[in-house]
Every structure is written in structure tokens, then in C-alpha cells.
C-alpha positions as CSV (number, residue, x, y, z in Angstrom):
1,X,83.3,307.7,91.7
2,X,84.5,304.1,91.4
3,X,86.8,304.7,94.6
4,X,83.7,305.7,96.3
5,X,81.3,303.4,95.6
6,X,84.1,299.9,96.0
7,X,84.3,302.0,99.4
8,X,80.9,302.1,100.1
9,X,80.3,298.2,99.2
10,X,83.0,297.3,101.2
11,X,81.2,299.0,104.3
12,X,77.7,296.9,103.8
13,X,79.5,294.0,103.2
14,X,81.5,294.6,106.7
15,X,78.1,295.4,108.1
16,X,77.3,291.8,107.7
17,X,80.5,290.0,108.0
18,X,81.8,290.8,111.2
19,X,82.5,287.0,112.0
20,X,82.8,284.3,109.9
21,X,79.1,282.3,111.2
22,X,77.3,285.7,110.9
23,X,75.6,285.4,108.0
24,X,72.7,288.1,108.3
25,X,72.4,291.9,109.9
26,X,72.1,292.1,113.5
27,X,69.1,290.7,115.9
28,X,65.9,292.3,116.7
29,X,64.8,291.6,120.0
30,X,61.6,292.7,120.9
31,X,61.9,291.4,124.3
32,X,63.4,289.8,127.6
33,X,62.6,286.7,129.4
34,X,64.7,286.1,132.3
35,X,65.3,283.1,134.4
36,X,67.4,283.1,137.3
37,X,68.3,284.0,140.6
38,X,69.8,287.3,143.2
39,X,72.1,288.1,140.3
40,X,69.4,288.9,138.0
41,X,66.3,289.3,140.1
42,X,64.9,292.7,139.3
43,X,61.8,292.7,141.8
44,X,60.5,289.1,142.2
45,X,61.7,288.4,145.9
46,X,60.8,291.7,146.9
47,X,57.3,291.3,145.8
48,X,56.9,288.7,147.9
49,X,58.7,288.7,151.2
50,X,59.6,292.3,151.3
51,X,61.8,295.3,149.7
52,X,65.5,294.8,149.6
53,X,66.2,297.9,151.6
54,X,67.8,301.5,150.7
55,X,71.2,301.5,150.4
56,X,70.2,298.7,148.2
57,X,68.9,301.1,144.4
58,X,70.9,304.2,145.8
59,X,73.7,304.7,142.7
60,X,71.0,304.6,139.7
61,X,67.7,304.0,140.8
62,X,68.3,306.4,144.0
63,X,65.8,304.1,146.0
64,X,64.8,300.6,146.6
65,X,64.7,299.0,143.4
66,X,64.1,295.1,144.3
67,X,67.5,294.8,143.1
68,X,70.6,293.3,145.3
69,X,73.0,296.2,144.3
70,X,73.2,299.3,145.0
71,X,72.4,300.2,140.7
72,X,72.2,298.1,137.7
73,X,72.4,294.3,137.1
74,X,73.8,292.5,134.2
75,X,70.0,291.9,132.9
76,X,69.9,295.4,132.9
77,X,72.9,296.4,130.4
78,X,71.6,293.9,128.9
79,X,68.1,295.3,128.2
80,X,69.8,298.6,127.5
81,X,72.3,297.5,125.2
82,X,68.7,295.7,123.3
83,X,67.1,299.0,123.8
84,X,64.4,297.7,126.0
85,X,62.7,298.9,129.2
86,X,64.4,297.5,132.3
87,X,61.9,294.2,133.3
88,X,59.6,294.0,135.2
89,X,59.8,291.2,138.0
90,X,56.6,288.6,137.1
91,X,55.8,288.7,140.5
92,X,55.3,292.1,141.0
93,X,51.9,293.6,140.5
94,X,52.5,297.4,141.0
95,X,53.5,299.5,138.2
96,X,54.6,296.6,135.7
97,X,54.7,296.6,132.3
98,X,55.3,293.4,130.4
99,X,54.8,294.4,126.8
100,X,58.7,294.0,126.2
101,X,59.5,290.4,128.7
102,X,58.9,289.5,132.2
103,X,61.5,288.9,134.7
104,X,60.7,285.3,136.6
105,X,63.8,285.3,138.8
106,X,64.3,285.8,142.6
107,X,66.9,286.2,144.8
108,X,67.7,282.5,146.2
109,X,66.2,280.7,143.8
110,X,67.7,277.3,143.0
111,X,67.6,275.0,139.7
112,X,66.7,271.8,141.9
113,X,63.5,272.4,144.1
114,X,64.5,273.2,147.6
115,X,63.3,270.9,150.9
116,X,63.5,273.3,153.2
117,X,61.4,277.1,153.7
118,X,63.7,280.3,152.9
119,X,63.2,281.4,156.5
120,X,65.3,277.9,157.3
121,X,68.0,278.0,154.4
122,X,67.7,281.8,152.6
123,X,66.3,279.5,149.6
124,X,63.7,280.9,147.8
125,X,60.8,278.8,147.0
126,X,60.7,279.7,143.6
127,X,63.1,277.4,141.9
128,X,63.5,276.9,138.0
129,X,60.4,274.7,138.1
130,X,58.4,277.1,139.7
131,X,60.0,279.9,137.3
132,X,58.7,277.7,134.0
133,X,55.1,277.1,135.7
134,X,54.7,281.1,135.9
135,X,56.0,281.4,132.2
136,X,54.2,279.3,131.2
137,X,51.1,280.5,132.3
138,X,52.5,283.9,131.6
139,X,52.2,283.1,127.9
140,X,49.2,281.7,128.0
141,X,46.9,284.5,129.7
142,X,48.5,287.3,128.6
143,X,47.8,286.5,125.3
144,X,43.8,285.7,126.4
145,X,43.7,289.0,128.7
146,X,45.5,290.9,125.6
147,X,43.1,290.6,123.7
148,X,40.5,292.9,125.8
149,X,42.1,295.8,124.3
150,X,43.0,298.8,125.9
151,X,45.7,298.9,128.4
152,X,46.0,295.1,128.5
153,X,47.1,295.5,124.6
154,X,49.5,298.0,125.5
155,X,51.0,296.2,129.3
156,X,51.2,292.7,127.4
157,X,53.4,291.1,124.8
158,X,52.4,290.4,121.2
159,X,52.1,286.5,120.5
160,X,55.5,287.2,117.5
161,X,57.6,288.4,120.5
162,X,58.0,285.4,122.1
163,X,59.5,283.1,119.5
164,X,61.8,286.3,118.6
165,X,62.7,286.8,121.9
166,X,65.8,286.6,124.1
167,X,65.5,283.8,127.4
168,X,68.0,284.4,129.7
169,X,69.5,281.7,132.0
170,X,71.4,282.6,135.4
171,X,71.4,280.2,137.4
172,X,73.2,277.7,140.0
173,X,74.9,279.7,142.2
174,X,72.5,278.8,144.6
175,X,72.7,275.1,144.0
176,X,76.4,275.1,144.7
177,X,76.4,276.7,147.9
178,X,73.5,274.6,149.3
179,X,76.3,272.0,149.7
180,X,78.3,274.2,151.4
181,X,75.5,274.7,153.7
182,X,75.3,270.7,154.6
183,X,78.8,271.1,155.2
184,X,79.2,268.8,152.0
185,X,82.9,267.9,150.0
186,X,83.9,269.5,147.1
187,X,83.8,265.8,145.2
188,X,80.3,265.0,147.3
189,X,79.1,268.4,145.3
190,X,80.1,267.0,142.4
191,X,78.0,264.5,142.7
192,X,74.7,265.8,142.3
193,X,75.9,268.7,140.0
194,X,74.6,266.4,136.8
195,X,71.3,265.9,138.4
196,X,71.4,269.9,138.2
197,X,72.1,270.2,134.7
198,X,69.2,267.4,134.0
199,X,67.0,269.9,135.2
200,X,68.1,273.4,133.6
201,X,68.6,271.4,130.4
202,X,64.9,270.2,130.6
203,X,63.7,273.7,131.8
204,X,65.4,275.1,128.5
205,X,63.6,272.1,126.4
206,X,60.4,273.1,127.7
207,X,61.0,276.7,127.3
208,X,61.6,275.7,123.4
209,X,58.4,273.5,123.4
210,X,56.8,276.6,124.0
211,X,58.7,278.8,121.2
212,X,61.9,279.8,122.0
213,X,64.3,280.3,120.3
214,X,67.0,282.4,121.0
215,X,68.7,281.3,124.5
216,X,71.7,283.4,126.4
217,X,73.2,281.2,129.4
218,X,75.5,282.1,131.9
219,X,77.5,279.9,133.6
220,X,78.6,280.5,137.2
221,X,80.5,282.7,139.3
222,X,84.2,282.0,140.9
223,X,82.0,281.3,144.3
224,X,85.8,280.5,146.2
225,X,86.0,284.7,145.8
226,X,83.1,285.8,146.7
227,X,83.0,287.4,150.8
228,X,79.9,285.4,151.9
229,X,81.4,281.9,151.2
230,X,85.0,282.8,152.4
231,X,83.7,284.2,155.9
232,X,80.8,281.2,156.0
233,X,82.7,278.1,154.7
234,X,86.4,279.0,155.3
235,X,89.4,276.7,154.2
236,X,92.7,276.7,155.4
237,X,95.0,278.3,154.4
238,X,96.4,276.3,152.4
239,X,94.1,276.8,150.4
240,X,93.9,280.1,149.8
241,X,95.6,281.9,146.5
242,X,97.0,284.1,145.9
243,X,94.7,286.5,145.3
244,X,92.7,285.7,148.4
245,X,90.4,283.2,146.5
246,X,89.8,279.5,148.4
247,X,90.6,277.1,145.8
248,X,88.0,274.2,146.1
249,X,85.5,276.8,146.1
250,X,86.5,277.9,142.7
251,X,87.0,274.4,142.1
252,X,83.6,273.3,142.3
253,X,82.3,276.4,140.1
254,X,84.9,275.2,137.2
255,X,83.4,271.9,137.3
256,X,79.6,273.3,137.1
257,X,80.7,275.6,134.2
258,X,82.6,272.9,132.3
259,X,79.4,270.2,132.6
260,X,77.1,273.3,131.7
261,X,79.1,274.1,128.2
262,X,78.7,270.8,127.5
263,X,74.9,270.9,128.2
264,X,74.6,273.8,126.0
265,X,76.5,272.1,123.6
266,X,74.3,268.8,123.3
267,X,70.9,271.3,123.4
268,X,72.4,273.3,120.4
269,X,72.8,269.5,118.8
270,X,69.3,268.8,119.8
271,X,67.4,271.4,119.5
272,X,68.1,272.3,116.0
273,X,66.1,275.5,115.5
274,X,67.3,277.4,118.2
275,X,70.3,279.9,118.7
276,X,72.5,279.1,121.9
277,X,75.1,281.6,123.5
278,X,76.9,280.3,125.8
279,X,78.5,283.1,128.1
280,X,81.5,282.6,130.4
281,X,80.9,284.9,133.2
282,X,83.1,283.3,135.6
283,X,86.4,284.4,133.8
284,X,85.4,287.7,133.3
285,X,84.7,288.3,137.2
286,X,87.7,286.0,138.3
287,X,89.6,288.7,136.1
288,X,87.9,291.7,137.7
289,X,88.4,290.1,140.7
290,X,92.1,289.7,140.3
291,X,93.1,292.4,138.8
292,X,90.3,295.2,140.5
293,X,93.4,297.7,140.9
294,X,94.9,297.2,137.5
295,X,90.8,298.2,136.3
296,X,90.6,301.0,138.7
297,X,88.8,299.2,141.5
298,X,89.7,298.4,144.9
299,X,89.1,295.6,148.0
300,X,87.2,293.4,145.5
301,X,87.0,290.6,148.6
302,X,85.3,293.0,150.5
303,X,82.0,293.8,150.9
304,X,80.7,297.6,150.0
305,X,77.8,297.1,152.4
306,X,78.6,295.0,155.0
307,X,79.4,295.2,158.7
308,X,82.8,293.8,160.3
309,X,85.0,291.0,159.9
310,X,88.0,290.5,157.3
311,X,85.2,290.5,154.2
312,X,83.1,293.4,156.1
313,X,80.3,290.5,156.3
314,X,77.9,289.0,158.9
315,X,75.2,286.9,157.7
316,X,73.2,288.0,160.2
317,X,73.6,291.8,159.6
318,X,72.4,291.8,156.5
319,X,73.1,295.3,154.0
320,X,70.4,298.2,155.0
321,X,68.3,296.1,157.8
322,X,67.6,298.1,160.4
323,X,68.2,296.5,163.7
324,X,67.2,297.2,167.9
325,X,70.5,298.7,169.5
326,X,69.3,299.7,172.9
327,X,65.6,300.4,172.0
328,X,66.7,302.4,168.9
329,X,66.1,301.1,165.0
330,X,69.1,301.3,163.7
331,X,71.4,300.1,160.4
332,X,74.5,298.3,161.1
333,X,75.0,297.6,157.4
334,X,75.8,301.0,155.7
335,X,77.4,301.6,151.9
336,X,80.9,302.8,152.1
337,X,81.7,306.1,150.3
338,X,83.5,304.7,147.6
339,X,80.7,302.1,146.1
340,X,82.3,303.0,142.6
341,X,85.3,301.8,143.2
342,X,84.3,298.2,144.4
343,X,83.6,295.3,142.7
344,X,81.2,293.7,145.2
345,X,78.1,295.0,147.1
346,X,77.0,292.9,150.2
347,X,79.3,290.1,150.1
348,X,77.2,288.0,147.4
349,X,76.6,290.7,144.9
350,X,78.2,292.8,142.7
351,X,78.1,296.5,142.6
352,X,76.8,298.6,139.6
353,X,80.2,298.9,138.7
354,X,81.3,295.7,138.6
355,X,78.3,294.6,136.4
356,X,79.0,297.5,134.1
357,X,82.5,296.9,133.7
358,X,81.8,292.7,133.2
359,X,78.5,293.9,130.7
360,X,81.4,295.9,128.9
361,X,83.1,292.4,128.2
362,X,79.8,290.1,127.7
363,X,78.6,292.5,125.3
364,X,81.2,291.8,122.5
365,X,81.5,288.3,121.8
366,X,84.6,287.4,123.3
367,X,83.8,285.2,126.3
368,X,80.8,283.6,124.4
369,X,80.6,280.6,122.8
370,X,79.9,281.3,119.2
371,X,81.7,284.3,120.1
372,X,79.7,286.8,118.5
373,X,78.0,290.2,120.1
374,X,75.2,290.2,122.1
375,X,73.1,291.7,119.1
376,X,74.2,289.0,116.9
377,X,72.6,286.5,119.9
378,X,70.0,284.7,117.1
379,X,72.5,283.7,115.0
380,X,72.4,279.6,114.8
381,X,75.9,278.3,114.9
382,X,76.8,277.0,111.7
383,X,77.8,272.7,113.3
């Protein structure tokens, strides 16, 4: 009996000791705020310039989904893993349900405001600013409209849920490459990456203003291996690795992601009350990438979706548009038969996958900073 219950103690205590700074039972999140941009938007650009067409949804959602996959996202592992509905894209006004978080990212959506129209640059006018006006005012009428009763009560957040709940940040991507577009240097990309930072850190501040509390970021992506950038910004080769990557690329993504940990690090400092994960994204994909065949995947620099070229790429036949080909509508850009095998989708995205297989690594704590689980994500680090 004393075996048993020195057996039994040993398990509670386990429980709630699985890492030295974890000092209580695991997190309940009651919902999801997301900020961010294609890697994470769920519905918001679709809303408002248009679906992302089928094959895009075909693996999971086995239609259109206003996702740029052909399945799942990272957000949505994420929401599964926290045992939450899949959200709902702010922007979209058909079907929704917000009780459990709203979704305010788009595909193309920036940190820094852009200066030009998306039809010009593929940047989406909804930028982080914009993305913290909408929360913003999110949280302030549905809180007023909530209290009508009836559907509203049930399609609406509770006031509690958002201090308790989890904001997610990913984000920049689409700050990097607009370099790339102005034909910029790695070191003149550099440059402006702080005046970046200024901004998401001051987004995250206001966010906390507001009652947050519990903050997830992502840093970015090895861009230097992703199809789009190699076919529309090639180096020499020279510059090329091994594994097909271009190096200055990469490069540039390093430098983000080493400025942003310190961000996240000064905000932890600063903003006392709050609990900050800090998620390193870009090694898990550069080792998907990498090593795709050693993980069961294949071509992981070409695109899934795509049409021709080295990268099955063209930015101007984009995955599932139909296009005129002697008077006939017709898609160019088809999924390839073996969509669960590859790591990425249309040249910018990942596949469902891919973002499975990298969830499977976010999910434990061992590429975060305090490297603790996902459920353990309001734990305040102990400084």
C-alpha cells in the first residue's frame, strides 16, 4: 500500500514538474487570436478579394477553405492540439463563429504598412496596423453586441477569454521579400529590418494594453529555400548550398530571427505580466527541408502545385487559376499526385504535411524559447 501510494505521488508530482520553470498544471486556453500573414491566414484574403481556388482545401477540407495549402496550417494544429474550433478569418462574414478567437491575418500582409495596392506588389493592405485596428475594435463591439443575447452570446467571446487567451504572431515574411522585390542588398535589407521590429514590438504592446497576456511568436522562414524566391530573385551559383538553398537569402531570414529573439526577449523584460514563447520555426523547416527524404518526403524545392520551371513555379500561373488557352478556361496549375509526400504546396506554402510534420516539433517545447509545450504556453519565465 505504501509502494502504491509513493507511486501514485510520484505521478502528480510529475504532472506538474515536467520542466524546471513549470510551476503549475497545464494552460487553459479558451481561445485563439491570430496575427499574421499567408502562413496563417485562414479566410481573411479570401473574404475580400476572392477564394483561393480548389486544389487549394482539397486533402482536409476537400474544398476551398481560404487557406494557401491544400489542408491544414500550423494555426490549425495549433487550435487542435488546444481543442478549439479551427478560426474563423475576422474578415469573413459568412458562417463565422468567434466565440473561441478570431483570425486577423491575410495572405500578403506585411508588419510595416505597404505604399503600394496588392494588385501592384501581391501586398495585402492589411498590414499589422490594420490587423490591431480590427482587434481592437473586435473587442470592443463584440462585447457591446454580446450582450443582446441570443446567438450573439453564443457567436461572441466572453470578456475572461481574452486576457486568458493565446495571441499568435506570424509575421515578416512578407517584409523581407519586399526588398527582394526593389531588387534591394542583403545588407540594404538589413537596414530597415529594426524599423520592422519597432513595429511588431509595439503591435504586441498594444495588444497587452488591451489584456493580453499570453503571446506565441514565430520567427521566420529559411526564405533562401523556398521555390518562389529561388525562381524570382536567383543568385549565382555560387551561392547556392548544398541542399539547393541560396545563401543570402537564408542569410537575411537568420538576421530577422536573431533581432526578433531579442525583441521578444526585451518585451518579456518589459512587459512583466505576460507569458512569451518564442518559437524557432525556421530550424524546424530548414530541417524538413534538408533532410525531406530522410522524413519520408520528397522534392522539398519544388512546388506541389505549380506549373514549369526547375521549382514547377510561374508567378504568373498561379496554383488552381483558371486561365484562356485558345478560348477555353482552363488550369495550368494542377496538384501533383503525391501532395503527401511534399513539403511545399505552390512555391510559398507548405503542404498539410509539412505543417503537420513541423506542428509535431513546435508542439513539444524543444524549438521554443522557455522550451516548454505548447499547453504549458502561459507559463511566465522565471528571469
Amino acid at each position: 500500500m505504501q509502494t502504491q501510494l509513493y507511486l501514485i505521488t510520484v505521478v502528480v508530482l510529475a504532472s506538474f514538474l515536467v520542466h524546471p520553470r513549470v510551476c503549475s498544471p497545464t494552460c487553459s486556453f479558451p481561445a485563439i487570436f491570430n496575427f499574421g500573414d499567408s502562413n496563417s491566414d485562414t479566410g481573411g484574403l479570401s473574404a475580400a478579394f476572392g477564394q483561393a481556388p480548389y486544389p487549394n482545401g482539397e486533402t482536409f477540407f476537400h474544398t476551398p477553405s481560404g487557406r494557401f495549402s491544400d489542408g491544414r496550417l500550423i494555426v490549425d494544429f495549433i487550435a487542435e492540439e488546444l481543442r478549439l474550433p479551427y478560426l474563423n478569418a475576422f474578415l469573413d462574414s459568412i458562417g463565422s463563429n468567434f466565440s473561441h478567437g478570431a483570425n486577423f491575418a491575410t495572405a500578403g500582409s506585411t508588419v510595416r504598412p505597404p505604399n503600394t495596392t496588392i494588385s501592384q506588389s501581391g501586398a495585402s493592405p492589411i498590414s499589422l496596423d490594420v490587423q490591431l485596428v480590427q482587434f481592437s475594435d473586435f473587442l470592443t463591439r463584440s462585447q457591446l453586441i454580446r450582450t443582446r443575447g441570443g446567438v450573439f452570446e453564443y457567436l461572441l467571446p466572453r470578456k475572461d477569454y481574452f486576457s486568458q487567451a493565446l495571441y499568435t504572431f506570424d509575421i515578416g515574411q512578407n517584409d523581407l521579400t519586399t526588398g527582394l522585390k526593389l531588387n534591394m542588398t542583403t545588407d540594404q535589407i538589413k537596414a530597415y529590418i529594426p524599423d520592422v521590429l519597432d513595429q511588431l514590438s509595439n503591435a504586441i504592446r498594444k495588444v497587452y494594453k488591451n489584456g493580453g497576456r499570453r503571446f506565441w511568436i514565430h520567427n521566420t522562414a529559411p526564405i533562401g529555400c523556398l521555390p518562389y524566391v529561388l525562381d524570382r530573385w536567383p543568385v549565382p551559383a555560387s551561392q547556392i548550398d548544398k541542399h539547393g538553398c541560396a545563401v543570402p537569402r537564408n542569410e537575411i531570414a537568420r538576421y530577422y530571427n536573431s533581432e526578433l529573439e531579442k525583441r521578444v526577449v526585451g518585451l518579456r523584460k518589459e512587459l512583466s505580466k505576460a507569458a512569451f514563447t518564442y518559437v524557432d520555426v525556421y530550424s524546424i523547416k530548414l530541417t524538413l527541408i534538408t533532410q525531406a527524404e530522410k522524413l519520408g518526403f520528397k522534392s522539398p524545392l519544388v512546388a506541389c502545385c505549380g506549373h514549369g520551371g526547375k521549382y514547377n513555379f510561374d508567378k504568373l500561373i498561379k496554383c488552381g487559376v483558371k486561365y484562356m488557352v485558345n478560348g477555353k478556361e482552363t488550369v495550368l496549375a494542377k496538384s501533383c499526385d503525391d501532395v503527401s509526400l511534399r513539403v511545399n504546396w505552390d512555391g510559398v506554402h507548405f503542404t498539410e504535411a509539412a505543417n503537420r510534420w513541423i506542428f509535431q516539433q513546435i508542439n513539444g517545447g524543444a524549438f521554443s524559447d522557455p522550451p516548454l509545450p505548447l499547453k504549458f504556453a502561459c507559463t511566465r519565465s522565471v528571469m
